[in-house]
TORDREN-597528 format. One record per residue (C-alpha): residue number from 1; residue in one letter; x negated, y, z. Coordinates in pm, whole numbers. Each point is the difference from the previous one (the first is absolute). Example, Ala and Ser with C-alpha at 12.3 -4.5 7.8 and 13.67 -1.06 7.14 Angstrom:
<pts>
<pt 1, 'A', <-1230, -450, 780>>
<pt 2, 'S', <-137, 344, -66>>
</pts>
This chain:
<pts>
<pt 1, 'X', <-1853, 1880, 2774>>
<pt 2, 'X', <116, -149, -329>>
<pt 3, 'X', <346, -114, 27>>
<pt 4, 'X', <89, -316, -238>>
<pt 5, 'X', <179, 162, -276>>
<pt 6, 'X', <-272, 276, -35>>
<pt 7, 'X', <-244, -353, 11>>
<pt 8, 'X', <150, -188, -239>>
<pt 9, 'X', <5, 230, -302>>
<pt 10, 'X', <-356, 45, 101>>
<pt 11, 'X', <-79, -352, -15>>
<pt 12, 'X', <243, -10, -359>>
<pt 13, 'X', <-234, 281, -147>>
<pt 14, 'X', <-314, -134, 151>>
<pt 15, 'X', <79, -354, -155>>
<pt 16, 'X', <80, 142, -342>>
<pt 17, 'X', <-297, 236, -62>>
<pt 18, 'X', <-312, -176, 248>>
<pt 19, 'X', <-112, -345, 32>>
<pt 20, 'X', <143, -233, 293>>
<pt 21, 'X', <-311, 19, 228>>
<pt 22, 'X', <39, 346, 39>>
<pt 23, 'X', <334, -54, 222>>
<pt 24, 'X', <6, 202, 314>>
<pt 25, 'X', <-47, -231, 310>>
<pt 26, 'X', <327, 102, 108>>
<pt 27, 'X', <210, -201, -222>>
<pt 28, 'X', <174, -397, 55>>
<pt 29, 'X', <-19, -236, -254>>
<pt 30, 'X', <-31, -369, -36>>
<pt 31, 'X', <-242, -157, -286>>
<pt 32, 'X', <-69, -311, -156>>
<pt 33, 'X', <-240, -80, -278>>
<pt 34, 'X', <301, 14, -261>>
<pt 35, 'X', <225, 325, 197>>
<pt 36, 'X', <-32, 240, 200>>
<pt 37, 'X', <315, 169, 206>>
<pt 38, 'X', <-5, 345, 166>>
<pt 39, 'X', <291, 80, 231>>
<pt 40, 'X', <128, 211, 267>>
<pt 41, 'X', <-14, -177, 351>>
<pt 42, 'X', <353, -87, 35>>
<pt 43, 'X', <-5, -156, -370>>
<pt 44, 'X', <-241, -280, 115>>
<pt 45, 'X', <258, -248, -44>>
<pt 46, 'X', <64, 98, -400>>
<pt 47, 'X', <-324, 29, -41>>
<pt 48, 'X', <-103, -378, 121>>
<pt 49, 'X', <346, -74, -198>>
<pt 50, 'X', <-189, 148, -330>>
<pt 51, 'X', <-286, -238, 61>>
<pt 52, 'X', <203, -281, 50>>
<pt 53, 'X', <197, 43, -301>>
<pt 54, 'X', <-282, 102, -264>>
<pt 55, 'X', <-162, -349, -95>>
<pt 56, 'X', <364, -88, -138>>
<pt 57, 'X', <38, 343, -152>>
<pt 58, 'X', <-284, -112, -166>>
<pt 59, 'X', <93, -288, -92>>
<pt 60, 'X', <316, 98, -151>>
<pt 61, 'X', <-155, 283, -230>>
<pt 62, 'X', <-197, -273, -119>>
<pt 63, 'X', <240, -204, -90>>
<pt 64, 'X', <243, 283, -202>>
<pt 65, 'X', <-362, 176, -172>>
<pt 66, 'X', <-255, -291, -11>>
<pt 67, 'X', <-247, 242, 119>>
<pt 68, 'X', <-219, -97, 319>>
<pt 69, 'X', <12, 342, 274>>
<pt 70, 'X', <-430, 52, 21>>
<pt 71, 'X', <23, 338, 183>>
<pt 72, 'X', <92, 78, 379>>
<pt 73, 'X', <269, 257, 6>>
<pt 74, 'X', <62, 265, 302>>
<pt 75, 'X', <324, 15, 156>>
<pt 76, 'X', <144, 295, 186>>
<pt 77, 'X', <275, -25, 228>>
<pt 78, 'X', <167, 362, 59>>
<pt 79, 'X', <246, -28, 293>>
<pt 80, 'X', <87, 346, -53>>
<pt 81, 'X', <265, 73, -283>>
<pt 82, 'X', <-82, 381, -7>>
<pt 83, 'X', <-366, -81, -19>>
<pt 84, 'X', <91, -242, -287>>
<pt 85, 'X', <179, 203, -215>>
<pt 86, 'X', <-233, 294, 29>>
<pt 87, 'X', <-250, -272, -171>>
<pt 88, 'X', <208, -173, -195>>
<pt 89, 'X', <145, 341, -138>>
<pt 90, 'X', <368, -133, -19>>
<pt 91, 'X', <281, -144, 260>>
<pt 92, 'X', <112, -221, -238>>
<pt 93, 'X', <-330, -240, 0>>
<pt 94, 'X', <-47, -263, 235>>
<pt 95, 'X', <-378, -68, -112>>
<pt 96, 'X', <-243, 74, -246>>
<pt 97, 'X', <-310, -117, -133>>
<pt 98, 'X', <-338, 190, -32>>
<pt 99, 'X', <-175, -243, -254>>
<pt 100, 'X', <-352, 110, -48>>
<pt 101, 'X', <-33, -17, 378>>
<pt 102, 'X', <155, -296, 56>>
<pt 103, 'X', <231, 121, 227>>
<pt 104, 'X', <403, -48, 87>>
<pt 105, 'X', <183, 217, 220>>
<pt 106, 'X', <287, -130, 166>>
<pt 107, 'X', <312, 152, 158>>
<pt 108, 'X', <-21, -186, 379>>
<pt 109, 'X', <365, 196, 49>>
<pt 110, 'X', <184, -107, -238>>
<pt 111, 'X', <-183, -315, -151>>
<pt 112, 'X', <233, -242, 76>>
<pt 113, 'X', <305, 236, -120>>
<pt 114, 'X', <214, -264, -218>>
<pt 115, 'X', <-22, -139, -261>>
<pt 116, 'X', <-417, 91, 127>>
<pt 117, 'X', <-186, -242, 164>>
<pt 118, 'X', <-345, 47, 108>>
<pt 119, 'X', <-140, -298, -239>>
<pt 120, 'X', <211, 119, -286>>
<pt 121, 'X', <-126, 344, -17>>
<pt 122, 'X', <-379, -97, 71>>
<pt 123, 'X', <23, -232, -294>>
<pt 124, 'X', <130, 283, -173>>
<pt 125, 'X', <-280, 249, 63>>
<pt 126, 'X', <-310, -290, -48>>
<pt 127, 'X', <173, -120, -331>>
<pt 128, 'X', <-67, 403, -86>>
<pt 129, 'X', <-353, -15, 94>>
<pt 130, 'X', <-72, -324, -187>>
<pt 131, 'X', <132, 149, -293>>
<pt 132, 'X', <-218, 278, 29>>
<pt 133, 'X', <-315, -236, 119>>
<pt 134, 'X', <59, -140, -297>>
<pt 135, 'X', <124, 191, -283>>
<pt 136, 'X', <-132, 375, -108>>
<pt 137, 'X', <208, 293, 77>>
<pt 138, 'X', <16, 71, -357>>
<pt 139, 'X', <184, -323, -91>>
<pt 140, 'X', <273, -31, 294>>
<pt 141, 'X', <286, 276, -31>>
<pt 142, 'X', <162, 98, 303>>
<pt 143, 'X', <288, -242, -161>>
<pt 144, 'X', <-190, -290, -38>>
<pt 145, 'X', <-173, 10, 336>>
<pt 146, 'X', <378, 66, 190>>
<pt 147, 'X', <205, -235, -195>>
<pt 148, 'X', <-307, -290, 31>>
<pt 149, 'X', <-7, 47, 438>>
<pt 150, 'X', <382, 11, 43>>
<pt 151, 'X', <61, -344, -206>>
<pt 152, 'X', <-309, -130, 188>>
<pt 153, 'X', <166, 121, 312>>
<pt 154, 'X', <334, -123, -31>>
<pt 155, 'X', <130, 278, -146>>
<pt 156, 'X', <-112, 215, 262>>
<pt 157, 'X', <-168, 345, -27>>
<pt 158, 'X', <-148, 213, 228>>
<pt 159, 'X', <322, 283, -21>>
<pt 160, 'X', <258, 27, 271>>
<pt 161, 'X', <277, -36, -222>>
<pt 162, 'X', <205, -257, 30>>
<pt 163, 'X', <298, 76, -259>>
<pt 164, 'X', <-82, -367, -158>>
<pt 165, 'X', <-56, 138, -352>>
<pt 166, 'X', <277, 278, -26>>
<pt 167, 'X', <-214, 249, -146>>
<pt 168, 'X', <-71, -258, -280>>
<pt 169, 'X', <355, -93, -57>>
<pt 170, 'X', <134, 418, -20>>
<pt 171, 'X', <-274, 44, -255>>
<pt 172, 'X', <84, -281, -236>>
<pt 173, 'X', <400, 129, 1>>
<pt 174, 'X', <-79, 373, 28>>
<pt 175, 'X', <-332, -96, -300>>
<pt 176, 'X', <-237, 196, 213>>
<pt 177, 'X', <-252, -288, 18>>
<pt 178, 'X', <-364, 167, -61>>
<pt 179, 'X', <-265, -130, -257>>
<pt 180, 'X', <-187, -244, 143>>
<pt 181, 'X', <-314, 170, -218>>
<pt 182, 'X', <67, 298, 265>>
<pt 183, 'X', <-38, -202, 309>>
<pt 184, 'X', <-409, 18, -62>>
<pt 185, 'X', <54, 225, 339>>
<pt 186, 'X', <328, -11, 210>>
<pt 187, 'X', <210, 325, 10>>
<pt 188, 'X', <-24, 199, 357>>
<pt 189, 'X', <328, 41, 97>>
<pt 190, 'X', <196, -235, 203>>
<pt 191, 'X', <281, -118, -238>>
<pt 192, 'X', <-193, -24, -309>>
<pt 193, 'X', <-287, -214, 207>>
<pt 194, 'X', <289, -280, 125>>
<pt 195, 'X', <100, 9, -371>>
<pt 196, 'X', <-395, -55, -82>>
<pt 197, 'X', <-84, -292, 199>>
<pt 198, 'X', <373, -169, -43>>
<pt 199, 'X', <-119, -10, -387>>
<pt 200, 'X', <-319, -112, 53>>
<pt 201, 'X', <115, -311, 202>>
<pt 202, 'X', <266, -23, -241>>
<pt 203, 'X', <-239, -43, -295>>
<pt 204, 'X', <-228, -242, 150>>
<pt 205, 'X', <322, -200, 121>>
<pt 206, 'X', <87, -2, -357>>
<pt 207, 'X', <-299, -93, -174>>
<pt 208, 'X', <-60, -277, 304>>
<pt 209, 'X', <369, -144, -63>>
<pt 210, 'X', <-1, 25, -353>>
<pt 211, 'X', <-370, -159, -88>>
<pt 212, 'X', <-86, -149, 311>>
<pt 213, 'X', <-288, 31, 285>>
<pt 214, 'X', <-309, -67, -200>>
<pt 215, 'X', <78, 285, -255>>
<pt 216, 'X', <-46, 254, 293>>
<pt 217, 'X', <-296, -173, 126>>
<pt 218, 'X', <-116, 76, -423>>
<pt 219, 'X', <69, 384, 28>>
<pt 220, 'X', <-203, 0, 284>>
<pt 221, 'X', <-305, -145, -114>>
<pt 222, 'X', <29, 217, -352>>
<pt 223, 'X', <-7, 277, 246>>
<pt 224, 'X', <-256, -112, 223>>
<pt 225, 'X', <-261, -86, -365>>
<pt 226, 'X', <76, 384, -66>>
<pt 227, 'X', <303, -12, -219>>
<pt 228, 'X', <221, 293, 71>>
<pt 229, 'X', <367, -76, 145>>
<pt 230, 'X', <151, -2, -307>>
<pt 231, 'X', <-231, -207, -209>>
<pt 232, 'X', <8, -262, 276>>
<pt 233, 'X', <398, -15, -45>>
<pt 234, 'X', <-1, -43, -336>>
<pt 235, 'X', <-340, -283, -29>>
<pt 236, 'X', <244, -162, 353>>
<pt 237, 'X', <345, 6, -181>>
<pt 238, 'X', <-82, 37, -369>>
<pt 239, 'X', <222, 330, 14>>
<pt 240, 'X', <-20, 337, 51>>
<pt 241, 'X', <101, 221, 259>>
<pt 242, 'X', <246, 194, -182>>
<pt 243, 'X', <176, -344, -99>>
<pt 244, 'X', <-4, -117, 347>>
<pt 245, 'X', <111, 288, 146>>
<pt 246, 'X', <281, -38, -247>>
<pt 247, 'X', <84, -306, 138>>
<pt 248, 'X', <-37, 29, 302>>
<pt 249, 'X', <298, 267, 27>>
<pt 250, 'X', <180, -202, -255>>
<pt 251, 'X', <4, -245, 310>>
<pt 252, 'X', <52, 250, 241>>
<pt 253, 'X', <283, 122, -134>>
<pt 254, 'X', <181, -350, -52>>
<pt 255, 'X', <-82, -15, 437>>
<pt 256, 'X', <141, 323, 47>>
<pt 257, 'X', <340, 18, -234>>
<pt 258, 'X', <180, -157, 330>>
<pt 259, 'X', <-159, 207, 239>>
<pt 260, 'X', <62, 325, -233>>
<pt 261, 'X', <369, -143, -44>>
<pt 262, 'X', <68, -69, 378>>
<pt 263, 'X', <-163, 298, 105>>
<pt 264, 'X', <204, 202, -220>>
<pt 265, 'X', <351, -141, 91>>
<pt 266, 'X', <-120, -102, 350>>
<pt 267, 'X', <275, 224, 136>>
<pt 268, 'X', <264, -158, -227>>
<pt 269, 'X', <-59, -300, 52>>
<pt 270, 'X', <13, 36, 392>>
<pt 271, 'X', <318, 181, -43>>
<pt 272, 'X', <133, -287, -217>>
<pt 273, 'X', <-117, -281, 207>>
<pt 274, 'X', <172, 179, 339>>
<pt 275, 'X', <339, 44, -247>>
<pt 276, 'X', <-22, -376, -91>>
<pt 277, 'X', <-44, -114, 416>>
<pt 278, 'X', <276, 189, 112>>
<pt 279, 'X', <230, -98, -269>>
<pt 280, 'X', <-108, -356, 108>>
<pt 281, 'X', <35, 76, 312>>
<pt 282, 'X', <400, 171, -44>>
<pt 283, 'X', <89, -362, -207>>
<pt 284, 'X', <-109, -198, 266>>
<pt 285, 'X', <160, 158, 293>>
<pt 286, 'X', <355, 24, -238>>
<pt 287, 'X', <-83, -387, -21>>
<pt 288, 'X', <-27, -21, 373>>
<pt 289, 'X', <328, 187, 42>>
<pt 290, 'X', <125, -209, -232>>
<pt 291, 'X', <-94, -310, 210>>
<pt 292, 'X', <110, 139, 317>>
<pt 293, 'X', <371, 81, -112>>
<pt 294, 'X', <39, -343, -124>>
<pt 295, 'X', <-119, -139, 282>>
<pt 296, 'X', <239, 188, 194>>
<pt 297, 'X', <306, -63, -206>>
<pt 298, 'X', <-92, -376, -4>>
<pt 299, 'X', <17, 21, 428>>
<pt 300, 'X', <306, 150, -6>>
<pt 301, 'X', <195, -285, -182>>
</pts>
């Protein structure tokens, strides 16, 4: 008999290459006219939980794109980690998105590993099939799409990496950061991907700080008419990439003198910092001895 690991990459490959009707019988899901959730029977709970939650994922998507969701996605709940990453291809991602079959694929083991939550990454993974819904291959670089779903996220992305944008900071002092014109596609191997999607955000971060909301809303619907990436920037900001990029690691660096300087001297500092408490603490226990032998010459007269 099929165990459930052996099932659900079955039911993964099945719902990638063959339409849903063609399910085997075997499988649990729960279905709506907008969703539907397949699970493994002890994930009933997360599964009802991704129901619950999707109208205001919805909603919220809505409210960073401006673009309605007119699709019904597929949602796969893997229990199994081993099963997972087999799919997935990598331990380092808690989902992924399939986007010309509609379909997420979620991490049930480790979903909720901080700073995760269930509704952050789901957002995640449908702002990456509305982009796709919407926009042609052709015109989204791996960048764009990335950076675009972590600020509509919160920041979040769908790697298990929570170093808070280390890999980011080390580039901009060591000036490894890559190209952004080379992040059409995202390098394979694990350091160079962190670095990848911690630029991506970065960038979008930037250009949403520095020209506000509605100019990433603009890029967007260049690139949804059928302007590629770059000549949506430039129509958006009235600049090219090049100069942006430029600026945006003018800015960068500004963040990250401190960091670079404190990271640098962080052993210095603590070693100063313990020299300076100790000497404060040696004057104020001479003070207290101090104290004490007056007070004991004063009893004595």
């Amino acid at each position: 008999m099929m165990n459930c690991r052996t099932f659900f990459i079955f039911l993964f490959l099945w719902l990638c290459f063959f339409p849903p009707q063609s399910l085997p019988a075997a499988h649990k899901s729960l279905q709506t006219s907008e969703l539907e959730v397949f699970y493994e029977g002890d994930s009933l709970a997360m599964a009802e939980e991704v129901m619950k939650m999707f109208p205001d994922v919805k909603d919220a998507l809505k409210k960073s794109l401006s673009w309605e969701t007119n699709f019904k996605p597929q949602i796969v709940l893997i229990r199994d980690r081993d099963a997972f990453v087999r799919a997935a291809g990598s331990e380092i991602f808690l989902a992924y998105a399939v986007p010309r079959r509609y379909l997420i694929v979620l991490d049930a083991s480790r979903v909720y590993s901080k700073p995760f939550t269930l509704e952050t990454t789901l957002k995640h993974e449908m702002c990456h099939l509305l982009l796709h819904h919407s926009i042609a291959n052709r015109n989204l670089p791996r960048w764009l799409d990335e950076g675009i779903c972590q600020w509509a996220s919160g920041g979040i992305s769908e790697l298990l990496a929570t170093n808070g944008g280390s890999a980011l900071a080390r580039a901009i002092t060591a000036d490894t950061v890559m190209r952004i014109k080379d992040l059409e596609t995202f390098p394979k191997d694990e350091a160079s991907l962190v670095l990848a999607y911690e630029q991506s955000k970065s960038l979008i971060e930037y250009i949403n700080s520095r020209y506000g909301h509605d100019s990433i809303l603009r890029i967007l619907a260049y690139a949804r008419e059928g302007y590629p990436a770059e000549q949506s920037l430039q129509k958006s900001l009235s600049v090219g990439l090049p100069e942006l990029e430029q600026m945006w690691q003018e800015h960068l660096r500004g963040t990250y003198s401190w960091f670079s300087y404190l990271s640098s001297h962080l052993y210095t500092i603590l070693f100063v910092l313990a020299g300076l408490i100790t000497i404060y603490g040696f004057i104020r226990f001479l003070k207290k001895k101090r104290e004490y032998a007056d007070e004991e010459e004063g009893d004595a007269f």
